[in-house]
C-alpha positions as CSV (number, residue, x, y, z in Angstrom):
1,X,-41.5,25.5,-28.6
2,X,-39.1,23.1,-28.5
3,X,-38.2,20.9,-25.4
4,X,-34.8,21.3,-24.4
5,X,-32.6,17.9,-23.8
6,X,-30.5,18.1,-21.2
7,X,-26.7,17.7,-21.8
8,X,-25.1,13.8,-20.5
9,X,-21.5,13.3,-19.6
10,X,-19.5,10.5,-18.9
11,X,-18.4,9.8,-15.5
12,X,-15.0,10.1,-17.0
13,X,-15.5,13.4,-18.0
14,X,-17.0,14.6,-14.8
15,X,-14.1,13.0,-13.4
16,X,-11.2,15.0,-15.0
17,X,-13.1,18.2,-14.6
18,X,-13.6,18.2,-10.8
19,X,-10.0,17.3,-10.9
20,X,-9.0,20.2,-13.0
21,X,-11.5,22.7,-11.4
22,X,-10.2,21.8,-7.8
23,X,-6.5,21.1,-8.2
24,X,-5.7,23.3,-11.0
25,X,-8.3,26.4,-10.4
26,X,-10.1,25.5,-13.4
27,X,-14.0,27.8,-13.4
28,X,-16.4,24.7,-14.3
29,X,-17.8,27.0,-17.0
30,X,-14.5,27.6,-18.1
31,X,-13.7,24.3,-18.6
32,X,-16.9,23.3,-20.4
33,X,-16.4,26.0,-22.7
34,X,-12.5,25.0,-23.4
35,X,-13.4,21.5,-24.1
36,X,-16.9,21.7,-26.2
């Protein structure tokens, strides 16, 4: 089996999607899958 590795984002990116999930009604997993 492999070992999975756990996805790293910037606190940039963590950032602009907290700001687009709250103030924009972004879903987090819609976000992540729009810009990935």
């Amino acid at each position: 089996m492999t070992k999975r590795k756990n996805k790293s984002y910037t606190t940039e990116f963590k950032q602009e999607a907290v700001a687009l999930v709250t103030e924009q009604g972004y879903s987090v997993s819609g976000y992540i899958k729009d810009t990935h």
